[in-house]
VEXDREN-2710 file (C-alpha; in Angstrom, 1 decimal):
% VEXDREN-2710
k/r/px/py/pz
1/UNK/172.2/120.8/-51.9
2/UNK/172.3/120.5/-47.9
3/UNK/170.1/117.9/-45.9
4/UNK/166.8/120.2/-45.7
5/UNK/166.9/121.4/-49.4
6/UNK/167.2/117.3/-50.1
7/UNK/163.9/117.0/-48.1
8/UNK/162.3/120.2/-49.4
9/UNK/162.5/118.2/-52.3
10/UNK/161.5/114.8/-51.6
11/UNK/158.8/116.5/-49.9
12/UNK/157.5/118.6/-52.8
13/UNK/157.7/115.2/-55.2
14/UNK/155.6/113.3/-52.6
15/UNK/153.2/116.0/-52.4
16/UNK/152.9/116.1/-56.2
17/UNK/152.2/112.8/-56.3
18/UNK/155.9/112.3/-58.2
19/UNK/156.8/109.0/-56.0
20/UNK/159.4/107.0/-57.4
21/UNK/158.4/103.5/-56.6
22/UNK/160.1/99.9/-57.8
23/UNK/157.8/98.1/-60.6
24/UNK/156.7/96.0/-57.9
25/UNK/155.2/98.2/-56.0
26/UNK/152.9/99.3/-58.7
27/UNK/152.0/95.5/-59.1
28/UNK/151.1/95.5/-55.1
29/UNK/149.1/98.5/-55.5
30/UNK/146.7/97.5/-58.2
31/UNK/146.4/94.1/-55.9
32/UNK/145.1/96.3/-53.0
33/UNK/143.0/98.3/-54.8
34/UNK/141.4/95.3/-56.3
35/UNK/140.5/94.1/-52.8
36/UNK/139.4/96.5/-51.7
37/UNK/136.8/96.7/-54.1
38/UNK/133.5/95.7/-52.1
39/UNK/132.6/93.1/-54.6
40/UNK/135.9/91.1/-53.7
41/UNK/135.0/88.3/-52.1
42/UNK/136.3/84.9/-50.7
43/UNK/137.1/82.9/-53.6
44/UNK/138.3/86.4/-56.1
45/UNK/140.6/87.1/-53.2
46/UNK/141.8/83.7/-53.1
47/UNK/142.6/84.1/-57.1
48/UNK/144.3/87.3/-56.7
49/UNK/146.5/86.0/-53.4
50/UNK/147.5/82.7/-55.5
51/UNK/149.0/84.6/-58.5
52/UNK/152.0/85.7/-56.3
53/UNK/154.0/82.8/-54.1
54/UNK/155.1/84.6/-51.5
55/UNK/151.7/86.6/-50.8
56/UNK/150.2/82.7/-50.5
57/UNK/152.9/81.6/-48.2
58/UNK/152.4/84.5/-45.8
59/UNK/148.5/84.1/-46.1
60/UNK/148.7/80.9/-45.0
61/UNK/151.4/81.5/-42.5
62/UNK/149.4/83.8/-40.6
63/UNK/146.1/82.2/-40.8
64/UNK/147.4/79.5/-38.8
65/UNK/149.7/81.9/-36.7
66/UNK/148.7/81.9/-32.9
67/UNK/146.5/85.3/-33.5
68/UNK/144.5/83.8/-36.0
69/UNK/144.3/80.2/-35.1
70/UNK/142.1/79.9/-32.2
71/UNK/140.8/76.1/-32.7
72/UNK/144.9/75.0/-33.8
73/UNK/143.3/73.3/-36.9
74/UNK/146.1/73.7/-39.4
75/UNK/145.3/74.9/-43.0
76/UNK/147.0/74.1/-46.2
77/UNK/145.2/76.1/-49.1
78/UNK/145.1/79.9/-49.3
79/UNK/141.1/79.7/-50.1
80/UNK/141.0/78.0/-46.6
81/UNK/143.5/81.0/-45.6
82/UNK/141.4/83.9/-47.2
83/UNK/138.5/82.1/-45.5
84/UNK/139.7/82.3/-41.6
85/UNK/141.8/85.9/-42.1
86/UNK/139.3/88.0/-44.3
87/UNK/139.8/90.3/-47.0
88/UNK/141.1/93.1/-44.4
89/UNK/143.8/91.1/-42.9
90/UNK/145.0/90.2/-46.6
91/UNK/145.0/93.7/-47.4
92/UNK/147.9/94.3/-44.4
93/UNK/149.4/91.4/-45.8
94/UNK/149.7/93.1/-49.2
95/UNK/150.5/96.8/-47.3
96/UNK/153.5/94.8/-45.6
97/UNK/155.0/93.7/-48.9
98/UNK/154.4/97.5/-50.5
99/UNK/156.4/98.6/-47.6
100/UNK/159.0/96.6/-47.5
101/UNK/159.0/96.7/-51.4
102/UNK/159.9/100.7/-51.2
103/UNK/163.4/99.7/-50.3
104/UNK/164.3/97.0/-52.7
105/UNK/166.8/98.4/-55.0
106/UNK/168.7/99.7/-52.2
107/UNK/172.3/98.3/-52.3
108/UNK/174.3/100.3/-50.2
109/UNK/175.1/98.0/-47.3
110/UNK/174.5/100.7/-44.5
111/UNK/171.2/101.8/-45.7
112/UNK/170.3/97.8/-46.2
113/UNK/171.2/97.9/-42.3
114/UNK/168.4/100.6/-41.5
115/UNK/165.9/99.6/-43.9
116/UNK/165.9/95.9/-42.3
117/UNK/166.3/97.3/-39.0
118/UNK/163.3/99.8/-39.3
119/UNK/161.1/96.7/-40.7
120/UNK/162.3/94.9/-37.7
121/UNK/161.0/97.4/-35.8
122/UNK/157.9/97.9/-38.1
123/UNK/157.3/94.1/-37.7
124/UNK/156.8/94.4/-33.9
125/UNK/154.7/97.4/-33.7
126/UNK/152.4/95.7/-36.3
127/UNK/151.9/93.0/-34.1
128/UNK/151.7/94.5/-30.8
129/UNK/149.1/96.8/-32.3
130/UNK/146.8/94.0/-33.3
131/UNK/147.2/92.3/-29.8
132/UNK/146.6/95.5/-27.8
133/UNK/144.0/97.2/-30.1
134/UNK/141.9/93.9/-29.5
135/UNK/142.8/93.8/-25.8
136/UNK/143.5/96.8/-24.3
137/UNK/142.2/99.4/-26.3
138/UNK/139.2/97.7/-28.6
139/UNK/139.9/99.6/-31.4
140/UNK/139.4/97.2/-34.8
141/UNK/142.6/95.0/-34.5
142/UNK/142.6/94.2/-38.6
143/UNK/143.2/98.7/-38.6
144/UNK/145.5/98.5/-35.9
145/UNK/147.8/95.7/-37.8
146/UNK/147.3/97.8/-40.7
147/UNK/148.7/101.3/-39.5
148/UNK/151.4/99.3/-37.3
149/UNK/152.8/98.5/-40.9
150/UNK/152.2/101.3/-42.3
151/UNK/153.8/104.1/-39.9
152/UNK/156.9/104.6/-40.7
153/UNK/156.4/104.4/-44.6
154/UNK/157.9/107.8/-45.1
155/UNK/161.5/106.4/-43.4
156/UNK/161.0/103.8/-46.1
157/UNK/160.7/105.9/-49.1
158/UNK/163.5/108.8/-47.5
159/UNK/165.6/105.6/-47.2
160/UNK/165.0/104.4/-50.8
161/UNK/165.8/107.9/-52.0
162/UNK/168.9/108.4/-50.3
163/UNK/171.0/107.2/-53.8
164/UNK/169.8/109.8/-55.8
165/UNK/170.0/112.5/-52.5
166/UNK/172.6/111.6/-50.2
167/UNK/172.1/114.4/-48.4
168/UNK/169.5/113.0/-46.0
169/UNK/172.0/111.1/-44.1
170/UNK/174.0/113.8/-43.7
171/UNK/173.5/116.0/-41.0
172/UNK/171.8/116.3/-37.7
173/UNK/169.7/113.2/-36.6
174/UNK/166.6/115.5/-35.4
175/UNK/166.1/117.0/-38.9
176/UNK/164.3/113.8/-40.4
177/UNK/161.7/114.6/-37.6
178/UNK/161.7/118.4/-37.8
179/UNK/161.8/118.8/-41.3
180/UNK/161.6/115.5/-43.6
181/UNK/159.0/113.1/-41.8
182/UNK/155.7/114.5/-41.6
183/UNK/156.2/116.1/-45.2
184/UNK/157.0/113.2/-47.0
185/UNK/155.1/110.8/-44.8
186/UNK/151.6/112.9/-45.7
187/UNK/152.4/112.8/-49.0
188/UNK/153.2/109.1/-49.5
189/UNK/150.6/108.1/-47.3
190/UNK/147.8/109.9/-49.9
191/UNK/149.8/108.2/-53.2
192/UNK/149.0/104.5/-51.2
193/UNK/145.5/105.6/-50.3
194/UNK/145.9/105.2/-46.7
195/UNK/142.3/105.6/-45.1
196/UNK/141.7/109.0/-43.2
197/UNK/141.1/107.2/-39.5
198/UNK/145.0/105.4/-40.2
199/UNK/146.4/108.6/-41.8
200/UNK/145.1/110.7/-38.8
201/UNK/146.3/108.0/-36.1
202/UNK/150.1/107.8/-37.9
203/UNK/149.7/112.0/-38.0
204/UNK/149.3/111.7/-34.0
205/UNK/152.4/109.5/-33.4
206/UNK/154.4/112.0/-35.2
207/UNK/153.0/114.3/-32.3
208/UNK/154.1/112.1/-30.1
209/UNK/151.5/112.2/-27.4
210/UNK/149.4/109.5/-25.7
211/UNK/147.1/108.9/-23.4
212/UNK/147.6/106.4/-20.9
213/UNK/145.2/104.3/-20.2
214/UNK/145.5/104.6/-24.2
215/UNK/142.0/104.7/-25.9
216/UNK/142.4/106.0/-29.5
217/UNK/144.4/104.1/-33.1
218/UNK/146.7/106.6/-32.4
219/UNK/147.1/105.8/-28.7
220/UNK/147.7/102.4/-29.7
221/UNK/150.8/102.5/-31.9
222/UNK/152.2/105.3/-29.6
223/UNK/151.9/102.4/-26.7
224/UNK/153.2/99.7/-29.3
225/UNK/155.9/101.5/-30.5
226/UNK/157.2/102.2/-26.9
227/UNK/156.7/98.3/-26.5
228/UNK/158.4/97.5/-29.4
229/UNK/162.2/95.7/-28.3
230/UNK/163.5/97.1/-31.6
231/UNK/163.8/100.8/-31.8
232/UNK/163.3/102.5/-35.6
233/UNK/166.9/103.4/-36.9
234/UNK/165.7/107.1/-37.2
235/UNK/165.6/109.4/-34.9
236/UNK/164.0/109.1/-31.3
237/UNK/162.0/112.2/-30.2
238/UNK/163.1/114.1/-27.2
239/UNK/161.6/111.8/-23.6
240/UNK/161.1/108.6/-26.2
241/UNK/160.5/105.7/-23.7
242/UNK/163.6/103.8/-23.7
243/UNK/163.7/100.2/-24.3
244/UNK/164.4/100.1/-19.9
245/UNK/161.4/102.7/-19.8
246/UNK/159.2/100.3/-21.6
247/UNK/159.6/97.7/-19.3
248/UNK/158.1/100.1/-16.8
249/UNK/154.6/100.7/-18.4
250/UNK/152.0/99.7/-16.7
251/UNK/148.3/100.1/-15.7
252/UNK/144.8/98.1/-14.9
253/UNK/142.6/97.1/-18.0
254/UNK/139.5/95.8/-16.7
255/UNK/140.5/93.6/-13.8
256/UNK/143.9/92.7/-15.0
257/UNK/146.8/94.9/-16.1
258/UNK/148.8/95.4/-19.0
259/UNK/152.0/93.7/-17.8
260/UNK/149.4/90.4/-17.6
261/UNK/147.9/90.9/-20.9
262/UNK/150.9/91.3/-22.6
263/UNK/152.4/88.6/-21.4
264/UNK/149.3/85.9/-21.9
265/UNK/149.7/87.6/-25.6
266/UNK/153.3/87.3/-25.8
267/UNK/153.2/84.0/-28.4
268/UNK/150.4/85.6/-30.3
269/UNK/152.7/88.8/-30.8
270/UNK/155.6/86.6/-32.1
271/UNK/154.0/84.7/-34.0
272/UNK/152.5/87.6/-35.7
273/UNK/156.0/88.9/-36.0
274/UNK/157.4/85.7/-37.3
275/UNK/154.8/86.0/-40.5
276/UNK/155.9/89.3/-41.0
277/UNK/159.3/89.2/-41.0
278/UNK/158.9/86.1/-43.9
END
């Protein structure tokens, strides 16, 4: 089997619904479904997020993170947590450990290097999305944080696959994006339930192009992942802002200018990062 046959086939799985995810996954999907239940509310949520230790850590974390901390009164409790964040923030909370669950029986040490590397980099378009969605662009910043962490979920699962179909690290870089991406990604994106508005917005990075001034979801992770001082692992698209290029961006929101926003948001960006990369 060559490197396109291997994604042919990952692809037709994925569209089948056939995903083969960890245990733990499963566990983190029922969670999300269960808040997103409209009936969920403060002190359910708070229930759900105490059964697992490390989803109460992060909660917590983050709801006294820069972003979410506007008064700097600490909290201690994850009811306190669920309180201040919402049920939408928790649910990126939970989409963040689905995601980085994908990959967790991976042993090989080089794809342990990309895997970590592409959450690096999926750790600081997260975060930049939330800042600029609720700066620049005013789309809902809770979405934004949510489809920062959720766009490259089909590198994820090729990743996690790449034991039973070695294959897909084999040949030519651009081949991921040409033929293995956008097929797997549309079919793992449906098996989590990703909502149409974040599906459609990850669809228009895979395009690749933005508007700038950016208005639009999509717009927004196109201009956080050019922010973003980690680069994915995969490939880079033909004219992909360098990291130099990035540096270069710039133009007037309102009376300032991105350059300015960015940096005024620059400790609410890390620590937004910082919670993610727990």
């Amino acid at each position: 089997m060559d490197r396109l046959d291997a994604f042919k086939t990952i692809a037709a799985q994925a569209s089948r619904g056939e995903l083969s995810f960890p245990a733990n996954v499963n566990a983190s999907l029922r969670l999300q479904q269960a808040l997103s239940d409209p009936d969920c509310h403060v002190e359910a949520a708070a229930k759900l997020i105490q059964a697992d230790p490390l989803l109460a850590a992060r909660s917590v974390a983050i709801a006294n993170s820069v972003a979410y901390n506007r008064s700097g009164t600490e909290i201690s409790s994850v009811r306190a947590a669920v309180q201040r964040l919402g049920v939408r923030t928790l649910q990126s909370l939970v989409a963040a450990l689905i995601v980085r669950q994908i990959g967790s029986q991976v042993t090989d040490p080089g794809l342990l290097a990309k895997i970590n590397q592409l959450w690096e980099h999926t750790a600081h378009v997260a975060a930049l999305s939330q800042v600029i969605a609720r700066r620049v662009t005013h789309v809902d910043p809770d979405t934004a944080l949510f489809a920062g962490i959720m766009h490259e979920v089909a590198g994820f699962y090729m990743l996690s696959c790449a034991g039973d179909f070695p294959e897909v690290m084999e040949g030519e870089p651009e081949d991921w994006v040409e033929h293995g991406e956008v097929d797997i990604g549309r079919g793992v994106l449906t098996k989590l339930g990703v909502p149409d508005g974040v599906y459609k917005a990850i669809e228009s990075m895979w395009i690749g192009l933005r508007a700038l001034p950016p208005e639009t979801l999509g717009d927004t992770l196109l201009l956080a992942n050019d922010l973003s001082p980690v680069h994915s692992p995969l490939y880079q698209r033909p004219g992909a802002t360098t990291l130099q290029g990035a540096r270069t961006i710039d133009f007037v929101v309102g009376e300032g200018t991105l350059h300015a926003i960015m940096s005024e948001s620059a400790q609410e960006v890390q620590s937004l990062y910082a919670v993610l990369m727990l």
